[in-house]
N, C-alpha and C positions, 0 to 999 in steps of 0.2 A: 756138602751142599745137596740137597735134596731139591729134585724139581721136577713139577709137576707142570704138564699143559693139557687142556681140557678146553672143549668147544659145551658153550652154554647150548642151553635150548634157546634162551634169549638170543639172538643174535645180536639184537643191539647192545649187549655186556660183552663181543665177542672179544674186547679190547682189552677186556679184564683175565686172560686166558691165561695169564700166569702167576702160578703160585710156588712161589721161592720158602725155603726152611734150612737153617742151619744145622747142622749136628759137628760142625770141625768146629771146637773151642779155640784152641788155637791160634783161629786167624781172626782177624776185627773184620765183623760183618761189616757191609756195606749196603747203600743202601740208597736208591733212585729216588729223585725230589719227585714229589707229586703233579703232575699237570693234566688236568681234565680231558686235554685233548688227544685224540686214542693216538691220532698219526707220530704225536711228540711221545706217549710213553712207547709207542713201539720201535721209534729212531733211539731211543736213549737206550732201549734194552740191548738193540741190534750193535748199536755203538760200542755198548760195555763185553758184550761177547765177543765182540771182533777185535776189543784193547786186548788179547792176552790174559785179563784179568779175572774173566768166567775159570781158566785154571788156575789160577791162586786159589777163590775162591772153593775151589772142590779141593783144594788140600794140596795143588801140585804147583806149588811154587817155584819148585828147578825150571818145572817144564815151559812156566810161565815166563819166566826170566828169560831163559834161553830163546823161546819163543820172538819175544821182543826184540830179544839184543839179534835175533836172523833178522827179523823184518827192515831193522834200524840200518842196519847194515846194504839191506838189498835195495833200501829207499836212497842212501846215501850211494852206491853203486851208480843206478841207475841215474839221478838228480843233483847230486853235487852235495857236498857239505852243508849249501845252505837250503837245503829241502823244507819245505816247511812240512811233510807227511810226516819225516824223520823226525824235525823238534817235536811234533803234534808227541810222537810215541817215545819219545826218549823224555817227555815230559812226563807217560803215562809209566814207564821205567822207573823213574824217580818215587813216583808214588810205591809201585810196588817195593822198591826196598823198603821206605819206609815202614809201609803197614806188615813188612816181616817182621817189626819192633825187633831187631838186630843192629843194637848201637851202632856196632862196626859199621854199617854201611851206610850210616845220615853222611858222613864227609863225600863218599862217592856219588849218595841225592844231590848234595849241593853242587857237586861239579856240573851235575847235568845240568840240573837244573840252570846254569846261570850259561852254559850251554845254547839249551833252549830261549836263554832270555835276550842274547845274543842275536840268535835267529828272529825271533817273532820282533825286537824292535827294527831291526834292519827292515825288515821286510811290513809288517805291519803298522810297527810305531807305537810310542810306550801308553799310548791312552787306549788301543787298543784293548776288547775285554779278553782274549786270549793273553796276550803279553802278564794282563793286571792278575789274572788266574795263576801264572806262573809264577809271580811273586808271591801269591797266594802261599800257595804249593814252599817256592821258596822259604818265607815266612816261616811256614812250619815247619817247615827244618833246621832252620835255627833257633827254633825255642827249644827243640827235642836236642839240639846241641847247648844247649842252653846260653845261647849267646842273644840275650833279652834283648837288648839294644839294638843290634841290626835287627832281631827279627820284626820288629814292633816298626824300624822304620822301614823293612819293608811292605808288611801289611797296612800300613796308614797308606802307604804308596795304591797299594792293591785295593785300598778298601776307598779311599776317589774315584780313582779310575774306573771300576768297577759300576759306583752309583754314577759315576756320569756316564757311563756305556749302556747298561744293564736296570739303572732304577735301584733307588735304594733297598726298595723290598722282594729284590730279586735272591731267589737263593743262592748265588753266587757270593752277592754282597753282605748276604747275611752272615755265610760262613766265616766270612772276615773277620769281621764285627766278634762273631764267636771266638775266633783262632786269637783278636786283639786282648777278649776281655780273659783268656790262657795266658798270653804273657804277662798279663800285667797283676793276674794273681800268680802267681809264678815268681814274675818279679819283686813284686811288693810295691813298696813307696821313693825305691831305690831314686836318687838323682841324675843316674839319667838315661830314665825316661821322661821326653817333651809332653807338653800337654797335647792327648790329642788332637788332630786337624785333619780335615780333607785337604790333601794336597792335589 
């Protein structure tokens, strides 16, 4: 990962001051939704460097893992099992196995993940867009297990709740929408998959 920061002579671009480049093929870019407003691109960048996931990104995916799995650990120490800081990063755990594209480790996603999904309906409740994110998240991982059927039902799940939280033209909800129309070319015309619906 190559990254640059730089103060414009504009100040008023001073929000633009980051200029991100790949050079690890390797690992699946990633890559921040757009929003005009400087405060929310500079919460989402601060956010993503403090998930552990700025070291995936640069190539160090041990360090990033392990990173995680201390902080998951010191959250749960500190707060109890049903921590919601601890789901927040053991959700963001799940993804990095993932995006290591290391078959072996979708079944360990999943555990977390439903982990996570555990936590955030106790505590939030499943209409919540956290919770409907995590099925998201879930979702894809069982297409990547290729298990069409649940995954499809639980991004229909995800992709509701989402638009009634979030708005249907929210990137959150679109990603769904996206992750939906993977299984179901994936799947094909298989019987059983339901016809779509917002649940």
């Amino acid at each position: 990962l190559v990254v640059l920061r730089y103060l414009p002579r504009d100040l008023a671009g001073a929000d633009q001051d980051y200029l991100l480049g790949w050079t690890e093929t390797s690992i699946t870019p990633e890559r921040l939704p757009y929003d005009p407003d400087p405060k929310v691109k500079r919460q989402r960048g601060d956010d993503w460097l403090q998930s552990g996931r700025s070291l995936f990104a640069a190539g160090r995916a041990d360090e990033a893992e392990q990173e995680l799995r201390s902080s998951i650990d010191r959250y749960m120490q500190r707060e109890g099992a049903d921590s919601a800081i601890a789901a927040h990063l053991t959700a963001e755990l799940a993804g990095l196995l993932v995006s290591r594209r290391d078959s072996s480790r979708y079944a360990q996603a999943e555990t977390l993940l439903r982990q996570v999904l555990q936590v955030y309906g106790d505590q939030l409740g499943a209409r919540h867009w956290q919770t409907a994110n995590a099925r998201l998240y879930l979702g894809m991982v069982l297409t990547n297990l290729r298990r069409y059927g649940e995954a499809q039902r639980e991004l229909l799940a995800a992709e509701g709740a989402l638009t009634a939280a979030l708005g249907a033209d929210h990137y959150r909800t679109l990603n769904a929408r996206k992750a939906l129309d993977l299984v179901e070319q994936r799947g094909g015309s298989s019987q059983q998959f339901c016809a779509r619906t917002v649940l």
